[in-house]
Structures are given as structure tokens and as C-alpha cells.
Residue frames relative to the residue before (quaternion, step in Angstrom):
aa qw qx qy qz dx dy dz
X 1.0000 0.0000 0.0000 0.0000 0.00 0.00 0.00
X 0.3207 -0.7006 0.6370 0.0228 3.81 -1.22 1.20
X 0.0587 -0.8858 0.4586 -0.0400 3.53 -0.03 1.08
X 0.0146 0.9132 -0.4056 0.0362 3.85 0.33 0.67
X 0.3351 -0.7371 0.5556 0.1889 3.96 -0.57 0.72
X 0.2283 0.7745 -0.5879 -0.0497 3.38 -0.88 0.15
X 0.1842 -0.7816 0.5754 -0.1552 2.73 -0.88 1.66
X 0.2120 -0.7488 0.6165 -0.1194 4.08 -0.80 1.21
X 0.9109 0.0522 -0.1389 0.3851 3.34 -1.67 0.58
X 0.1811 0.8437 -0.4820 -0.1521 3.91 0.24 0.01
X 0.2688 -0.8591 0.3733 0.2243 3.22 1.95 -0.36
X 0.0973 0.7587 -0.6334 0.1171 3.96 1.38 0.50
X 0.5691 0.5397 -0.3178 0.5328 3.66 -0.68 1.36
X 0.8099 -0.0631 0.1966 0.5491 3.30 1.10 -1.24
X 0.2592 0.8549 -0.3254 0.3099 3.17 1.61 0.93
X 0.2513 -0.6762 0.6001 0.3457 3.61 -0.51 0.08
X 0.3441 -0.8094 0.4139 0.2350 3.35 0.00 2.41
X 0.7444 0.6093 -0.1442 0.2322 3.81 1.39 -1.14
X 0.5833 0.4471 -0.3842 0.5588 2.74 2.27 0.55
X 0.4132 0.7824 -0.4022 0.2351 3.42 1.24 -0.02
X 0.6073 0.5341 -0.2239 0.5439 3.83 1.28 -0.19
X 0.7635 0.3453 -0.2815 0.4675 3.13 0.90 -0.81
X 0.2669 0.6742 -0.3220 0.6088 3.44 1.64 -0.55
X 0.8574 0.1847 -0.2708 0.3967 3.81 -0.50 -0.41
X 0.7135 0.4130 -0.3809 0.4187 3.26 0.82 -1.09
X 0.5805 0.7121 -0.2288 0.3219 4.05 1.36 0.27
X 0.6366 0.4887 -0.0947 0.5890 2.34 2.14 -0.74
X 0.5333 0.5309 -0.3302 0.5697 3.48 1.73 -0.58
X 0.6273 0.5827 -0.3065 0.4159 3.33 0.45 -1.12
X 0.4279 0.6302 -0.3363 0.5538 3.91 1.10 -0.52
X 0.1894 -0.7048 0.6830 0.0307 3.84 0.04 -0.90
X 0.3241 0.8373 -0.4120 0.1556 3.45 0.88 0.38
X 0.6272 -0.6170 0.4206 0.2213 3.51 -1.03 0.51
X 0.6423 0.0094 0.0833 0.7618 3.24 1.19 -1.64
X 0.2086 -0.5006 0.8267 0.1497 3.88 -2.01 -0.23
X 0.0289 -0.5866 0.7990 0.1286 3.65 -1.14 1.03
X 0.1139 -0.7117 0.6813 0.1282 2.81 -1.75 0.05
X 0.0858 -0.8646 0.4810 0.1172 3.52 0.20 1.36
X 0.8593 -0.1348 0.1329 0.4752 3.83 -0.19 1.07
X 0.6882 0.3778 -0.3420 0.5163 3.42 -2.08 -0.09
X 0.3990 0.7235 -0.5620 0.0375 3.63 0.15 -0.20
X 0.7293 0.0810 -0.1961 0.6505 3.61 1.62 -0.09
X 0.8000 -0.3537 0.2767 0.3979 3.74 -1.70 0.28
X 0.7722 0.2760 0.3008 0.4869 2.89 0.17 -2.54
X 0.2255 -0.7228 0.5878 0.2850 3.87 0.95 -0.25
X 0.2473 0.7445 -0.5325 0.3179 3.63 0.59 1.19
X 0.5522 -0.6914 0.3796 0.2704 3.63 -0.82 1.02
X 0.5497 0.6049 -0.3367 0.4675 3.23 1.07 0.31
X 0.5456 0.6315 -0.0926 0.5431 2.91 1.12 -1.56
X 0.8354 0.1951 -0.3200 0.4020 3.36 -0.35 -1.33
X 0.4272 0.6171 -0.4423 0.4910 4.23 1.80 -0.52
X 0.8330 0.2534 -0.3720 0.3217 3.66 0.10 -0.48
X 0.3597 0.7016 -0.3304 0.5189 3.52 1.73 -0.21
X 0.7094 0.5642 -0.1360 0.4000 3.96 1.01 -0.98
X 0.6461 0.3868 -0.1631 0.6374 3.14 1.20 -1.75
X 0.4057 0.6801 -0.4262 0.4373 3.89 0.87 -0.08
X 0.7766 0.2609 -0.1051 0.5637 3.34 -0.32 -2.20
X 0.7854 0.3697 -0.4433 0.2233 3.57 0.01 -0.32
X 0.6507 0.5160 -0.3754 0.4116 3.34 1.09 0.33
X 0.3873 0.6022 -0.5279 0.4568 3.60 1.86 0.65
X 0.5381 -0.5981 0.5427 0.2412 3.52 -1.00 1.57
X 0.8336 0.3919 -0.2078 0.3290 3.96 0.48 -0.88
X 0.7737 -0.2641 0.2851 0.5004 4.10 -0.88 0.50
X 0.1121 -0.7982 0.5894 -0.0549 3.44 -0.78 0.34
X 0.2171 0.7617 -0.6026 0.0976 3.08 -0.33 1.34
X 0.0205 0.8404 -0.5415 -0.0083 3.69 -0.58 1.01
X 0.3103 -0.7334 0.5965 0.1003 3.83 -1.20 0.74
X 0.5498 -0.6125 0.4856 0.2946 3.94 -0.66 0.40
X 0.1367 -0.7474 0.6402 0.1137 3.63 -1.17 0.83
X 0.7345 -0.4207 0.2822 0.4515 3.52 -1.26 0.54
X 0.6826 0.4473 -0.2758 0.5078 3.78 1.03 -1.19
X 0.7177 0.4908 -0.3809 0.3145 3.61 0.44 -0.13
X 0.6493 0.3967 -0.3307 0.5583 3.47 1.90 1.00
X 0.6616 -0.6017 0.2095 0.3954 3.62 -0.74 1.08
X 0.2118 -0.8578 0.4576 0.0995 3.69 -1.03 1.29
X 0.7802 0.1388 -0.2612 0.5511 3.18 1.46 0.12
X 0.6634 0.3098 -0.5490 0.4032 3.15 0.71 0.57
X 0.2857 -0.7768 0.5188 0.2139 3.64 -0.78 1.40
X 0.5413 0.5666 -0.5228 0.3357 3.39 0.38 -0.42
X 0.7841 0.3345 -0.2786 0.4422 3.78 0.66 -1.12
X 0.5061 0.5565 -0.4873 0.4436 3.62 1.11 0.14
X 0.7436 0.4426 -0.3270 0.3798 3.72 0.46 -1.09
X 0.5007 0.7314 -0.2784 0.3699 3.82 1.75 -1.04
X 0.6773 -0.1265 0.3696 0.6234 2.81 -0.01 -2.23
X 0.0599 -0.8397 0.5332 0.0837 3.49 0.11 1.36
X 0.6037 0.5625 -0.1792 0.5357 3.59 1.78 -0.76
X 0.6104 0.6224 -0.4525 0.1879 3.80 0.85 0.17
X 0.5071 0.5118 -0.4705 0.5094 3.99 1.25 0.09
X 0.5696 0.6325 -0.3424 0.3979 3.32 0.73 -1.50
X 0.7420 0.5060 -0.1758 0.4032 3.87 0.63 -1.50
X 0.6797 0.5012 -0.1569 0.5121 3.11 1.25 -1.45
X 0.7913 0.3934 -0.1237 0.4514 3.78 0.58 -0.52
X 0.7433 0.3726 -0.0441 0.5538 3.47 0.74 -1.60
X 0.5814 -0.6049 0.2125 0.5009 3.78 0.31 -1.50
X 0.7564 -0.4995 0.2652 0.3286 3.17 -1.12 -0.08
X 0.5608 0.3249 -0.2425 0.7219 3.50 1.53 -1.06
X 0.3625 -0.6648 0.6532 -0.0017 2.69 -1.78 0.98
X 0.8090 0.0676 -0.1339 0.5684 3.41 1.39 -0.09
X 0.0591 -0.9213 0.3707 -0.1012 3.19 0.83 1.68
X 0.3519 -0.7727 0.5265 0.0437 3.65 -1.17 0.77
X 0.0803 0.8739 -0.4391 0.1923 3.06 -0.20 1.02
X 0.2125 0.7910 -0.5727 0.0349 4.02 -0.41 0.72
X 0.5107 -0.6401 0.5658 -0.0968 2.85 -2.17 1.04
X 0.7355 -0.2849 0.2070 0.5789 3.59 0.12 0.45
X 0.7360 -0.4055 0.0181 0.5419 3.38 -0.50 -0.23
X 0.4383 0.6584 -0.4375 0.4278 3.84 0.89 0.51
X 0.2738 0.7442 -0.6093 -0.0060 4.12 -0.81 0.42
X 0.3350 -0.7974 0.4954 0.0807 3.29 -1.01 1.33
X 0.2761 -0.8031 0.5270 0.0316 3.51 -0.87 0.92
X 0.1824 -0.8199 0.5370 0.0787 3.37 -0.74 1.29
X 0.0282 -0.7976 0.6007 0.0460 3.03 -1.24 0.57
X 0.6077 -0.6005 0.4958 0.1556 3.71 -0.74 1.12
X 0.0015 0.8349 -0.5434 0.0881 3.96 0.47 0.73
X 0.6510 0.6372 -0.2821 0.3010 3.35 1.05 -0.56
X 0.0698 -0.8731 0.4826 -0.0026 3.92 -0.71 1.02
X 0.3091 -0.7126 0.5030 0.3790 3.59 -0.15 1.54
X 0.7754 0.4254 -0.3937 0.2506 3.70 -0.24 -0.97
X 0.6632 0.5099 -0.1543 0.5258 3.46 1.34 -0.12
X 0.2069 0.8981 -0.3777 -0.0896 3.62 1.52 -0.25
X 0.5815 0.4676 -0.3770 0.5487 3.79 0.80 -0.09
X 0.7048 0.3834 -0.3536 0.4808 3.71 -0.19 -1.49
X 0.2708 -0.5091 0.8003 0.1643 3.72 -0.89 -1.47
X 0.1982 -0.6169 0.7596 -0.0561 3.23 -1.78 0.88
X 0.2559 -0.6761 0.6821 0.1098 3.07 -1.17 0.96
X 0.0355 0.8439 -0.5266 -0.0962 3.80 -0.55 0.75
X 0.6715 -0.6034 0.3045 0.3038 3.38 -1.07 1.41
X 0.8703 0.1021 -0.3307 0.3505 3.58 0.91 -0.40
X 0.3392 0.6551 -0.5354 0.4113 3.35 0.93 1.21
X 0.5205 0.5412 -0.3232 0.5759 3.58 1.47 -0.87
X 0.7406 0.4091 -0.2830 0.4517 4.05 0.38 -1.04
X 0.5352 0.5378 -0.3685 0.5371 3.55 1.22 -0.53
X 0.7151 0.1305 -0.4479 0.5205 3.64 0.14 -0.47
X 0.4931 0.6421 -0.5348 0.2420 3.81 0.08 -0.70
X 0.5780 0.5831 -0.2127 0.5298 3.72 1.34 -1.27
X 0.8236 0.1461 -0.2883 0.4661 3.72 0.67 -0.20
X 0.2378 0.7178 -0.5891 0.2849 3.11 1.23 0.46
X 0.2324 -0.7614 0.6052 0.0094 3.99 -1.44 1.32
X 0.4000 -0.8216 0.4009 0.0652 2.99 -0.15 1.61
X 0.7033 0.3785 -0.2682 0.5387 3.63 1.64 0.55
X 0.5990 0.3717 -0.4008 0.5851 3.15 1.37 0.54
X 0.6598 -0.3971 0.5279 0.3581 2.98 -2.21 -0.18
X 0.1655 -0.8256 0.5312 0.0940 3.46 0.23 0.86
X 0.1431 -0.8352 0.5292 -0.0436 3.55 -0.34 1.09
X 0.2345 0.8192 -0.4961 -0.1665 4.01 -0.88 0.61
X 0.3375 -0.7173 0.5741 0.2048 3.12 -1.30 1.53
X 0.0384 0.7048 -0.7014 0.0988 3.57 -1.41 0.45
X 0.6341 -0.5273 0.5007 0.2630 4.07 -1.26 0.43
X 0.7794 0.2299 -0.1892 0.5513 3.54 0.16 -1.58
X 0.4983 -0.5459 0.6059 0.2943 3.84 -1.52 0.49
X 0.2836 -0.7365 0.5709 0.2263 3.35 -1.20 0.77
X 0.6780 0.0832 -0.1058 0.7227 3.63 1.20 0.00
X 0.0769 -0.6629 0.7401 -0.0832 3.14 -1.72 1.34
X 0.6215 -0.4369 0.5245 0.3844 3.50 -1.90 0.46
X 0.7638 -0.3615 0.4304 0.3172 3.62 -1.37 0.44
X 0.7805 0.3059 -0.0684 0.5409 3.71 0.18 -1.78
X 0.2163 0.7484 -0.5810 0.2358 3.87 1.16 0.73
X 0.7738 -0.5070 0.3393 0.1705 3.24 -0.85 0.68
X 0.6792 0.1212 0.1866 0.6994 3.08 1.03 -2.53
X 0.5462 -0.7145 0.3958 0.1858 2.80 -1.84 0.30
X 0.4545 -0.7920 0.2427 0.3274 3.24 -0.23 1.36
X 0.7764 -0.4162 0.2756 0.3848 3.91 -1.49 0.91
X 0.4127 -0.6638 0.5785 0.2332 2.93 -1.19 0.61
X 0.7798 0.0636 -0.2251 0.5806 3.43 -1.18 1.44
X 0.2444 0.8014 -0.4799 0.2604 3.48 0.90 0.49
X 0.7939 0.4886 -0.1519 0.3285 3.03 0.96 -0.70
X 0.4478 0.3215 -0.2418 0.7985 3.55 2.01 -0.63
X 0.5740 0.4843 -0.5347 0.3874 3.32 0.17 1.05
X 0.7005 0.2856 -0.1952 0.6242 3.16 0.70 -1.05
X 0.5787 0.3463 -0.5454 0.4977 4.14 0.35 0.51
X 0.6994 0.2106 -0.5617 0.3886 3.68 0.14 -0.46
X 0.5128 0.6169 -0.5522 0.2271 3.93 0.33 0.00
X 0.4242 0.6478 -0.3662 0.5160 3.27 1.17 -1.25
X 0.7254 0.5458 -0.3196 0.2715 3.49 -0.28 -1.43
X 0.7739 0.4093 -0.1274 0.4662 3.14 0.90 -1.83
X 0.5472 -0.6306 0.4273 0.3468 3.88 1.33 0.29
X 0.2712 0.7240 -0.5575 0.3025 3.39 0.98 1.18
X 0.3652 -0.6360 0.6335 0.2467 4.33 -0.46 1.23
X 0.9003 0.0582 0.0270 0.4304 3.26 -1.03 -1.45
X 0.2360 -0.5914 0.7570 0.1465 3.73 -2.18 0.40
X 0.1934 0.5884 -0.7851 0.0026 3.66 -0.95 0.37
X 0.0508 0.7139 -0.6822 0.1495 2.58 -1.79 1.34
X 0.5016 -0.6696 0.5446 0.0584 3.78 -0.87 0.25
X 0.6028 0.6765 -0.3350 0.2585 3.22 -1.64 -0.32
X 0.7275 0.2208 -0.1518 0.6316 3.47 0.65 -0.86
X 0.5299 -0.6611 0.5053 0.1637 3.45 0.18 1.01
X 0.8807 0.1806 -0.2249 0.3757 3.67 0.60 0.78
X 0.4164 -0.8104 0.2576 0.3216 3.75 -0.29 1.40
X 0.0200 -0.7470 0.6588 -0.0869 3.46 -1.31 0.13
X 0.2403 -0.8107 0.5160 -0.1373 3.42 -0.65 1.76
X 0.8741 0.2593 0.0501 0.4077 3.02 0.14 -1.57
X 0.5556 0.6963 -0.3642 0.2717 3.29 0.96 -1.08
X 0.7991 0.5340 -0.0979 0.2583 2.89 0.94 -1.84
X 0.3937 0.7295 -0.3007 0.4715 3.26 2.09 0.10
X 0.8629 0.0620 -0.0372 0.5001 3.29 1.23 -1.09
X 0.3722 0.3933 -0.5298 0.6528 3.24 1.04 1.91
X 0.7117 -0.5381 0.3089 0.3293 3.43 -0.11 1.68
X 0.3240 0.6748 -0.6125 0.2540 3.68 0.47 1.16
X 0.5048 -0.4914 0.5008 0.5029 3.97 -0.75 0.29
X 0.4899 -0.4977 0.6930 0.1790 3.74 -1.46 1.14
X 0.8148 0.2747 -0.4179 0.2933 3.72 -0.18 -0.29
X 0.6703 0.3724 -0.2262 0.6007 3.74 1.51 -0.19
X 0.3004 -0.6767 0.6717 0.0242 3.09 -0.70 1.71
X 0.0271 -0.7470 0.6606 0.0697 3.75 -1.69 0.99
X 0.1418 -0.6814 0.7031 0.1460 3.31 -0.86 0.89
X 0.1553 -0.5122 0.8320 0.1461 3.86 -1.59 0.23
X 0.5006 -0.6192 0.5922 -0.1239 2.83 -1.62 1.25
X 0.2895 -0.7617 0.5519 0.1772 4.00 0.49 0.92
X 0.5541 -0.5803 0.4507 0.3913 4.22 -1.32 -0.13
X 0.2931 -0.7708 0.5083 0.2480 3.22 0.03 1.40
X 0.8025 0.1534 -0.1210 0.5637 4.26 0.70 -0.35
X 0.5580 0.5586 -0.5755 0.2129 3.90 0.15 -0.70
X 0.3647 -0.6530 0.6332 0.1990 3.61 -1.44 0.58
X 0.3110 0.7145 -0.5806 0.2361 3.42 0.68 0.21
X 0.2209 -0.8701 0.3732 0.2343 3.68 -0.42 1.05
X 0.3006 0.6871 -0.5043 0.4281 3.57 1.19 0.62
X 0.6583 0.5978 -0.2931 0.3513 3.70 0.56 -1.23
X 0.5434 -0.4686 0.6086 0.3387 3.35 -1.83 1.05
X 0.7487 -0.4068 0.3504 0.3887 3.38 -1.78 0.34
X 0.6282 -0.5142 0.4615 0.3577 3.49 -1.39 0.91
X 0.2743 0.7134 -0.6351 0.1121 4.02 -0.74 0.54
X 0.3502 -0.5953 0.7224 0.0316 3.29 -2.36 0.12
X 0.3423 -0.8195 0.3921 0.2399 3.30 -1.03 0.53
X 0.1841 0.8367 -0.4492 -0.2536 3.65 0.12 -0.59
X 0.2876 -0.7787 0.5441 0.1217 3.65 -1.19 1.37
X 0.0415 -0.8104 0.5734 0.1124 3.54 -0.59 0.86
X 0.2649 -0.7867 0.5426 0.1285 3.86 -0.38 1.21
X 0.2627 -0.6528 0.6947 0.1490 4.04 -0.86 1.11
X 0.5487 -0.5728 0.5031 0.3431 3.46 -1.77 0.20
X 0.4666 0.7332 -0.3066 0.3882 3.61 1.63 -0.26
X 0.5504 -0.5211 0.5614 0.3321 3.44 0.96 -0.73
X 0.7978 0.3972 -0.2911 0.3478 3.47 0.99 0.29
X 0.1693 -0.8687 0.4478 0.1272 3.82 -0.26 0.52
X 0.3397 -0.5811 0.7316 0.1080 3.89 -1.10 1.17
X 0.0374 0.5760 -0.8166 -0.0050 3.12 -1.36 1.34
X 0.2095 -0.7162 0.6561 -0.1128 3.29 -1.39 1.04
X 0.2807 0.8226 -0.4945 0.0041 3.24 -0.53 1.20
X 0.5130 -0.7550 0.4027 0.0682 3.31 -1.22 1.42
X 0.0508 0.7833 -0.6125 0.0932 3.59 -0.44 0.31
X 0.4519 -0.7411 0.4666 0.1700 3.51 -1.75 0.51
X 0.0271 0.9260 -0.3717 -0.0603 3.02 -1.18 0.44
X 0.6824 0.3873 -0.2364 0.5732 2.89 -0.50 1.25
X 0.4791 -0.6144 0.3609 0.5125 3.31 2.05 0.10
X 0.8476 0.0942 -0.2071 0.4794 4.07 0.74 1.12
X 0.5307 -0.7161 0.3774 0.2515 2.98 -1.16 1.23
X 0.1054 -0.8006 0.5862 0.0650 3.73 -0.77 0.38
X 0.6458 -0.4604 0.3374 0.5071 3.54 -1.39 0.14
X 0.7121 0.5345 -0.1983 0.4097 3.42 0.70 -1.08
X 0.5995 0.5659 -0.4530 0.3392 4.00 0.97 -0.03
X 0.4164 0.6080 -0.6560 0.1632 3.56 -0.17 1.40
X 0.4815 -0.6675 0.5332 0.1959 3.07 -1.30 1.32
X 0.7272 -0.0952 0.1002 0.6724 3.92 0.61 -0.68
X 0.3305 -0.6503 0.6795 0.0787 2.56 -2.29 -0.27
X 0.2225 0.8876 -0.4023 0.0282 3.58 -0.55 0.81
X 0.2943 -0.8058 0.5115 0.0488 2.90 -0.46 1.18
X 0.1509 -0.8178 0.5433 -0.1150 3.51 -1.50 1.36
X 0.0348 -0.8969 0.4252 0.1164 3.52 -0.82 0.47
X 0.4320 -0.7702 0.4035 0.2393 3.45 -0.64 0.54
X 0.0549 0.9353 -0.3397 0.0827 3.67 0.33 0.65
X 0.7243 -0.0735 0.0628 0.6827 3.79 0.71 1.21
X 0.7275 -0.5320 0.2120 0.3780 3.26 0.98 0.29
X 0.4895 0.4568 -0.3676 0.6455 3.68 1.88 -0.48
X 0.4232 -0.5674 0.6781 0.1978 3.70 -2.19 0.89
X 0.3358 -0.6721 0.6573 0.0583 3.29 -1.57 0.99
X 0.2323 -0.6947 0.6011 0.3196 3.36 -1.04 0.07
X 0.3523 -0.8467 0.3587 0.1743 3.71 -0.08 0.29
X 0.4211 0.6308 -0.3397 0.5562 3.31 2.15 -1.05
């Protein structure tokens, strides 16, 4: 079994500081293989911010693979957004912006979704999509993380990425399984199987594992646990009362892969 976290939006800046402890010791507890981390990783992309965002991830015990969110590049100062929109992000978080990374028989692909001139929406660009498509491993579960959703329910909050969509067909194509993505501050597994998503690419959105914004569904996190069978336990966790515990799973769902199209099994 290949056990992966995926975590989204932490918003360091505008966190709920008093779940931040319990928040790790939830994520350790997991025993995980990999931690994604799809974006948002701070508020305001403020040196502070992105310093307490750091001393965070580096105290997850497991792999660490993280991808940039629209907020983790300057929003009002345009000059340094159009310049060097990637230089806290680099300096603190990492250097690749669209990192690659595999686990037993599982390898996740990053992919950089994020668009200064566009700083909310995102842009999917054709050769960042072909760049990961090119390391796509034709013996793993090939997995791509990224910030902006490439398909969303109707009553979505935000608007969805540009070219988002011949994005996520030429993935299909190239024999991408799973999307995890973020951003819209609320989670969603299944649905998207049967609202005219491709059957062979399963998308999970990722809820705000910390922002205190008080609009927001409950603070949560995902964890994916992959069987040699072809089958996969999504598990998602969430707080309550204002802290994670062992006991904070909202559901469970369980999924199979079958000839290449995803089942829901529930």
C-alpha cells in the first residue's frame, strides 16, 4: 500500500494559528509516503508568511512535494509580480515550480497552474502540460498535482483556468489516473465522475487545510491510500472544534480502477 496526504490552501498569513499543531501532529500521524501540497501555501506571499509556511513543511516527517498557488505571488505590488513573481516562493518553499516526484509504485507530477497577469483564475499552458506529460512513467500511478481545478461543479465559487480544459483532455490522453488540486476552498471527489468528467481521471479538490477565512467549509485534508488491487481509500479529515484529532474523518471513499475507467464503489 502507497499512502499519500494532500493538503491545499494553508493561507500562512491568515491561518487559524491554534490549529496549526494539531494540523501537523495529523498529518504525521498518517505515516505517509508522500504530503502534496497543492498551492496557497501563504496569504499575501509575504516574507514572513512564506518563513512560517517553511518551518511548517519542514517539520512533516514525510516526502514533500509542493506546487505554487495564485496567493503565493505578489498581489499588490505589480511590478514584483510581473519581474520575479517566483522569488519568496523559490527562496523559502522551492526552486522547481513544477516538481516530480515518485513513491513506490505511485509518482506525482507537478505542474505550476499559476498566472501573474491573471492572479485569481490561472492558465493552464500547453507546454507546462507537455512537460509533465514527457515524464509521465508508464509503470506508475501517474498522478497530477497543480493549484487551479481543471474541472469544477457549476455553483464553483471561482472561475475555472484558462485552457483548463484541453488540458485536462490532453492529460487523459497521455494516461494521467488521479488530479489533486485546490483553490476553491472546498472538497469534492466523486461528484466530478458523474458531471461529464473523463471516467479514466479521477479529481479530488482538496478543502483549506488552515485558512480562517470565515466564509469557508470546515478546515480539512485529504489522505489517499493506493492497494495493489487497483483500488484507492480516499479519506478525508477535517477539524473540529478548531483542531485536528485522531478521530476527525468526515467520510470515506472508496474507488476502483477497472480497464482503465474509475468506479465509485460507495
Amino acid at each position: 500500500m502507497t499512502r499519500l496526504v494532500h493538503l491545499s490552501d494553508l493561507h500562512f498569513g491568515y491561518e487559524h494559528a491554534g490549529m496549526v499543531e494539531s494540523l501537523l501532529a495529523c498529518v504525521n500521524r498518517q505515516e505517509a509516503d508522500l504530503v502534496v501540497v497543492t498551492g496557497d501555501l501563504t496569504h499575501r506571499a509575504r516574507p514572513d508568511q512564506f518563513a512560517a509556511a517553511a518551518s511548517f513543511l519542514s517539520r512533516i516527517k514525510a516526502p514533500l512535494l509542493a506546487v505554487p498557488g495564485n496567493h503565493d505571488i505578489p498581489l499588490y505590488s505589480l511590478v514584483m509580480r510581473f519581474t520575479q513573481p517566483w522569488a519568496g516562493y523559490r527562496r523559502s518553499i522551492a526552486a522547481a515550480l513544477s516538481p516530480v516526484l515518485r513513491v513506490g509504485g505511485v509518482q506525482v507530477l507537478g505542474i505550476n497552474s499559476v498566472d501573474p497577469f491573471s492572479w485569481r483564475r490561472g492558465a493552464l499552458h500547453s507546454g507546462a502540460v507537455r512537460a509533465a506529460i514527457a515524464r509521465i512513467d508508464p509503470a506508475a500511478i501517474n498522478i497530477v498535482a497543480l493549484h487551479h481545478p481543471l474541472q469544477q461543479a457549476p455553483d464553483a465559487p471561482k472561475e475555472l483556468a484558462r485552457n483548463a480544459g484541453t488540458a485536462l483532455a490532453m492529460l487523459e490522453e497521455a494516461g494521467v489516473q488521479i488530479i489533486l488540486s485546490g483553490h476553491l476552498h472546498r472538497w469534492e471527489a466523486k461528484f466530478l465522475l458523474g458531471s461529464g468528467s473523463p471516467a479514466r481521471i479521477l479529481q479530488i479538490h482538496a478543502g483549506t487545510a488552515l485558512c480562517a477565512r470565515p466564509e469557508d467549509p470546515p478546515n480539512e485534508f485529504a489522505v489517499l491510500e493506493f492497494s495493489d488491487d487497483d483500488t484507492l481509500l480516499v479519506a478525508r479529515h477535517y477539524a473540529r472544534n478548531g483542531t485536528y484529532d485522531p478521530d476527525s474523518i468526515a467520510e470515506t471513499t472508496s474507488f476502483s480502477r477497472v480497464n482503465g475507467y474509475w468506479r465509485n464503489l460507495d
